[in-house]
N, C-alpha and C positions, 0 to 999 in steps of 0.2 A: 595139572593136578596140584602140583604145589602149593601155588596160588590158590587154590580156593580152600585148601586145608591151610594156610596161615587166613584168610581173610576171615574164613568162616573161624575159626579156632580164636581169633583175637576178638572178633567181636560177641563171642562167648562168654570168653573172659573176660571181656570189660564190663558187659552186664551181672555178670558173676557176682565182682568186683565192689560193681554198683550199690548190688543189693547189700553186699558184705558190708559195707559202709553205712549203709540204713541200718541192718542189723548190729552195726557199732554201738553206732548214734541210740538208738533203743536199746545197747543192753546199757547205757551208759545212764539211764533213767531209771531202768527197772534191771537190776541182777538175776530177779530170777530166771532169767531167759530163756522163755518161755515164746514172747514174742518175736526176741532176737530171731532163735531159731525157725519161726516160720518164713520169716525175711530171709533167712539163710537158704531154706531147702526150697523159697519160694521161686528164690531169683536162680536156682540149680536148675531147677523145671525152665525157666524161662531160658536162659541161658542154654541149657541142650536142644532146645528146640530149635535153635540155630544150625546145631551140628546135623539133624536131622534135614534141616534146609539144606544146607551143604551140601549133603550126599546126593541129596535130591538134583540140586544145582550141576555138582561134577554129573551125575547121570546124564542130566537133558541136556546141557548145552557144553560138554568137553567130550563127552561118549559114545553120541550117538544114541541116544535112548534108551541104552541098556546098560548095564552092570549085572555081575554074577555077583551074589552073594558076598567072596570073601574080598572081592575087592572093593565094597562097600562096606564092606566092617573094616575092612583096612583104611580106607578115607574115615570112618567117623571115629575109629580108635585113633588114629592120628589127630583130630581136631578135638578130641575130648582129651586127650594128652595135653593136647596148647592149654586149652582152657583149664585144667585141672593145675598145671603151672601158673598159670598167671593165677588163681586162687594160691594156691599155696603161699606164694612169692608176696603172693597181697596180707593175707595171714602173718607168714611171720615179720612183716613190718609193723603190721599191727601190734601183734603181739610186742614186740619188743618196744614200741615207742608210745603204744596209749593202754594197753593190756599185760603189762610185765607179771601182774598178779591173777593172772587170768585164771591160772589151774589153781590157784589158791582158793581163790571164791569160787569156785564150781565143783571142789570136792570138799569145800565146808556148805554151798548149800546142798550139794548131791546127801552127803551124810545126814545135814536137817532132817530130806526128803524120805530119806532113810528112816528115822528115828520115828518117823509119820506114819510108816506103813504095819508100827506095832509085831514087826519080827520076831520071833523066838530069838534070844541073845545068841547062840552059837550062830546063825544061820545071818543076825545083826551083825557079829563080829568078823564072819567069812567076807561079807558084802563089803563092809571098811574098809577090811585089809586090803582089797581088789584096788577099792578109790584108792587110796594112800599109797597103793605099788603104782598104780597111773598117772596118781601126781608126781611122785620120784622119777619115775622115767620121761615126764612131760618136761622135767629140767637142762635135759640132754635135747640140741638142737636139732640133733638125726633123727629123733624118735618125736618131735616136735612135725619135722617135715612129712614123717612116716605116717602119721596120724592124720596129718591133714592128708595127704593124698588116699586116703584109705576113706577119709571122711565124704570125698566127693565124685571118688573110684568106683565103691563097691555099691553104695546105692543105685547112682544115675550114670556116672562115666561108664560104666562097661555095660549096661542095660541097656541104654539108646541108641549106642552102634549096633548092637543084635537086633533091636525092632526094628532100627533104619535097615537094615541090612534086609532082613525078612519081606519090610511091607515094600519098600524100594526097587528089589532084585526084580530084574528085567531080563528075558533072555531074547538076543534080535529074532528070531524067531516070531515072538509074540508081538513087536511091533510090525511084522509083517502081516501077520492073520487080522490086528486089533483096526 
């Protein structure tokens, strides 16, 4: 089981990665990151669909055919862990060595984007305050990691080990009637 939750988990990550790197390379062109971020949630989707393989993999060929439920969200939370570390890990090198200013421009264009949407001023001022409290806490390295892990956790990391789990679960049983 191991092994396939680091193989599967690393080659997640490295596509992850990949794309993270493309969506560098593009915001490095265009700031408003716009595109960045589809290369970002593009290569999430590609990348989980690894972890999905995964489970699928420990099933058919370490299992026996089957898997319950929680021990297949337990294989694809583990490999969406790997893979959400090796993003992270990938992030803050980024950040720190070609992105230091990263939260700077993205809540001076976020506020632009703001100023665009023609707000009533208290409800302008409420929204700023929000930016300018998450750029201050974006300076703190913990809250840096926290964020990223939340960034690739809450959307896809914890959703695709409950589908894999769902569409996946086997019970011997069913390979014996199928």
């Amino acid at each position: 089981m191991k092994n396939t939750i680091v193989k599967y988990g690393l080659i997640a990550g490295l596509i992850v990665t990949a794309f993270m790197g493309i969506g560098a390379g593009v915001y490095m062109y265009n700031p408003e990151y716009d595109l960045g971020m589809v290369f970002g949630f593009a290569g999430m989707l590609v990348a989980y669909t690894f972890v999905f393989l995964g489970v699928k993999n420990y099933r058919d060929k370490q299992n026996g055919g089957f898997i319950t439920f929680g021990k297949a969200f337990k294989v694809g939370m583990l490999m969406s862990l790997i893979t959400a570390t090796i993003y992270v890990g990938t992030w803050m090198v980024e950040h720190h060595f070609i992105f230091p200013d990263f939260m700077e421009k993205y809540a001076e264009n976020s506020i632009i984007a703001l100023e665009k949407q023609g707000l009533p001023t208290a409800e302008f001022q409420a929204e700023k305050e929000k930016i300018l409290y998450y750029k201050e806490l974006y300076k703190n390295p913990l809250w840096i990691i926290l964020f990223t892990y939340m960034e690739i956790m809450i959307p896809i990391g914890l959703l695709v080990p409950v589908i894999s789990a769902a569409i996946l679960k086997r019970k011997p049983t069913e390979t014996a009637s199928a």
